[in-house]
N, C-alpha and C positions, 0 to 999 in steps of 0.2 A: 318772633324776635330772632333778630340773625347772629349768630355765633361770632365770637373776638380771637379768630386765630389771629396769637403773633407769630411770628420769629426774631428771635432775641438771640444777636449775630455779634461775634466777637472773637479775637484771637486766646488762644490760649491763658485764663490769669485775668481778662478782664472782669469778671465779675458776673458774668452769666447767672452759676447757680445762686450767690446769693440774691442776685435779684431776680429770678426766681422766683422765690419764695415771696417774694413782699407781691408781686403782680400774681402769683396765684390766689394769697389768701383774698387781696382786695376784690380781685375779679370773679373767683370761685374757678378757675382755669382747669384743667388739668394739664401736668407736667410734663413733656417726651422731652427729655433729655440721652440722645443716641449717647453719650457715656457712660451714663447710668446705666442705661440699659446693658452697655456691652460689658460693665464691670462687673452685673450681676450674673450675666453667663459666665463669664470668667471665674467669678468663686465660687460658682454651682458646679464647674469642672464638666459643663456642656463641650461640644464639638465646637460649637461657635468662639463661645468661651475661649476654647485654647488655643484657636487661630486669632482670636482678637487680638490676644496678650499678644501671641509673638509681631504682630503690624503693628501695634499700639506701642508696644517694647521697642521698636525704630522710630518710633513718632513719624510713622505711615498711615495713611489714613486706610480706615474697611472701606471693601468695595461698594459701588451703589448696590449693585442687585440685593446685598447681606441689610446692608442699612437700610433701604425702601421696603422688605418685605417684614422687618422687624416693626417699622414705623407705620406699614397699614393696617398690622396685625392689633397693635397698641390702641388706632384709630375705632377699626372697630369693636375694641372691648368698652369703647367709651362713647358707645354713639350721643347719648343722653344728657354729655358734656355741655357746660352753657360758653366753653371755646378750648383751646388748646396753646397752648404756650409750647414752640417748637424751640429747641436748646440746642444747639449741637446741629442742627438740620432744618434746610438742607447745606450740605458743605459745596455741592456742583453744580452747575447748570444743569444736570438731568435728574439732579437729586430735586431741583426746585419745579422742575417741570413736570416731572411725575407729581408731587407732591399738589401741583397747581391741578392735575390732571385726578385725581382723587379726589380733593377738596372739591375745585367744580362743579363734580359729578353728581355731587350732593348742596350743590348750591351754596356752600361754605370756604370761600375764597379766604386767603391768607389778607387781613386786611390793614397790617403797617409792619415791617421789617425794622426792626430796630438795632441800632448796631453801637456796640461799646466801644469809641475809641481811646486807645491806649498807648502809650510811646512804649515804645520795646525794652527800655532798659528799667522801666518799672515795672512790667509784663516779667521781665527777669527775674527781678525780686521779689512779686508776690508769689512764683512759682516754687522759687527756689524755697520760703517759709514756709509755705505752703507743704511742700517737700518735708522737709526738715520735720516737721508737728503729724504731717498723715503717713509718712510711711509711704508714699505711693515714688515706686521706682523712676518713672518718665516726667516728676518733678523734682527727682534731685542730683540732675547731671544737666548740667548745662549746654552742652553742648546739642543735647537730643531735646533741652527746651528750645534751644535754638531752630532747631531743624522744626520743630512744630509749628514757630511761630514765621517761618519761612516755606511753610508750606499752605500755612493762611492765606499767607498775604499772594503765593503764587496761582493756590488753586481755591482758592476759596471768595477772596477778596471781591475778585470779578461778580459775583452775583450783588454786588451792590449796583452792577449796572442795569442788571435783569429786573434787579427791585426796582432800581431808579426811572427805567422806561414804562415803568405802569403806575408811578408816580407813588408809590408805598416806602422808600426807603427814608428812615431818617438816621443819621448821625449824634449819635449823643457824647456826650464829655465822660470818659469813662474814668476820672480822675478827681477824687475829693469824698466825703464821707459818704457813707453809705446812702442817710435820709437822702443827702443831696441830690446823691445818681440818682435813687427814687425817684422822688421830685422830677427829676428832667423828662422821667422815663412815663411818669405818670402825666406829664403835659405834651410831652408828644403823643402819646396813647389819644389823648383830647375826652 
């Protein structure tokens, strides 16, 4: 049986982690979430960790080579996995290429890019509450959620093209209750 990697693609606030969590337990997934990841070197007071914060602290994204060898390493702690649900990644075209280039190698292709769409000025507010309830710095200044969410749509966005030429991307409504996006995300999955 061949493995359901997704990639679950969205800017900043759209609802990535919590849907997540609903496509892991249904599908048995495991999670790579590069945020998670980089938050947990960050309060383990790792090297990485403390360069994350300070790029993360500008709403800069980490470099590929940081983010691809953290995401192979994760890969193969999980060979055994019945797929993978990628969160956060890839955010470049070389992040998706490497990523295609790994997967491949093991005959375990990315096989639907799913991506939350979200108008920015609601993407604002979940961020900002968001902010407000966790405590998390680079959700409660607006203007560096800004910069995040402009840094999506510059360097990021584009791999919906990359998706879209090998016929994997779809677009979902990232907008209405939680079930619902579910629902969208669990009928595009097919």
């Amino acid at each position: 049986m061949s493995k359901l990697n997704l990639v679950l693609f969205g800017p900043p606030g759209a609802g990535k982690g919590t849907q997540s969590a609903f496509l892991i337990q249904k599908y048995g997934l495991v999670h790579l979430s590069t945020g998670d990841i980089l938050r947990a070197e960050k309060d383990a007071g790792t090297e990485l960790g403390l360069m994350a914060q300070e790029i993360m602290g500008r709403g800069d994204l980490v470099s590929d080579d940081i983010v691809i060898s953290m995401i192979r390493n994760k890969i193969e702690a999980h060979l055994d996995a019945k797929g993978f649900i990628f969160d956060g990644f890839p955010r470049t075209k070389a992040q998706a290429e490497a990523l295609d280039g790994m997967l491949s190698a093991k005959n375990e292709p990315i096989v639907v890019m799913l991506a939350l769409e979200v108008p920015e000025e609601e993407l604002v507010k979940r961020l900002l509450g968001r902010g407000a309830v966790s405590g998390r710095a680079d959700d409660q200044n607006e203007s560096v959620i800004r910069n995040r969410i402009h840094k999506y749509e510059t360097e990021t966005a584009p791999l919906k093209d990359y998706y879209g030429a090998q016929g994997k991307f779809k677009g979902i409504n990232g907008v209405g209750g939680v079930e619902e996006i579910t629902a969208r995300l669990v009928a595009a999955i097919g």
